[in-house]
N, C-alpha and C positions, 0 to 999 in steps of 0.2 A: 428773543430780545425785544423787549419795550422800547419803540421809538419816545425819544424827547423832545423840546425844544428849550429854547430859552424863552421863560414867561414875561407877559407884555407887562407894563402896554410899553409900546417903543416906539421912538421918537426919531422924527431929525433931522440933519446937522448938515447945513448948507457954507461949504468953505466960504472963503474972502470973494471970490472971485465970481460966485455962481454956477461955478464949473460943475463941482462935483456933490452930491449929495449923501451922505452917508447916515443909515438908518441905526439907530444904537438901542439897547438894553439897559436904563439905567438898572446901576447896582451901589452899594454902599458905597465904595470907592472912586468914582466914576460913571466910568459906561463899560458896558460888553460890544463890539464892534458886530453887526450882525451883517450887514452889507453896502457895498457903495455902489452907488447910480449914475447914471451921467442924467438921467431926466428925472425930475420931481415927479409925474406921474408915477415913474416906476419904483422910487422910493415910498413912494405912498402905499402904494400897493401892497408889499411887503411889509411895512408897519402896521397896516393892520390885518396881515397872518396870524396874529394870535386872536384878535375877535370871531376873524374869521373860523376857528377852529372852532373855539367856544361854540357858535353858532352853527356848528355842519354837529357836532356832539350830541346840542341840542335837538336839533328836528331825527339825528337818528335816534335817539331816546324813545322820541312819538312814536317815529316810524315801529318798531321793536316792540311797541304798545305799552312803554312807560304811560307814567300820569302824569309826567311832571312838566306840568303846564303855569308857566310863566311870566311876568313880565321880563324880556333882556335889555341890561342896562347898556 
């Protein structure tokens, strides 16, 4: 089985209060709820898990002796 995820970029979403943080996926309709935080650090982190990926993809491409040598946005 192929692991998935839901694709970025994801954002987000700090209630009324500051309390709580919740990191989402927009989608045509909405958002996709992907996690809630109680710290902004930690919500941060987590939103950018998909760059993150992109970027671990990346350097194992190299590593595996791809070419594919590029600028990441």
């Amino acid at each position: 089985m192929k692991a998935t995820h839901t694709p970025g970029t994801w954002k987000l979403l700090v209630d009324d209060t500051g309390d709580l943080v919740r990191v989402v996926a927009p989608t045509q309709g909405g958002h996709f709820h992907v996690a809630h935080c109680n710290q902004e650090a930690d919500a941060r982190l987590i939103a950018a898990a998909p760059d993150l990926l992109a970027a671990c993809k990346y350097v194992a491409e190299i590593i595996q002796g791809g070419d594919k040598i590029s600028v990441l946005e």
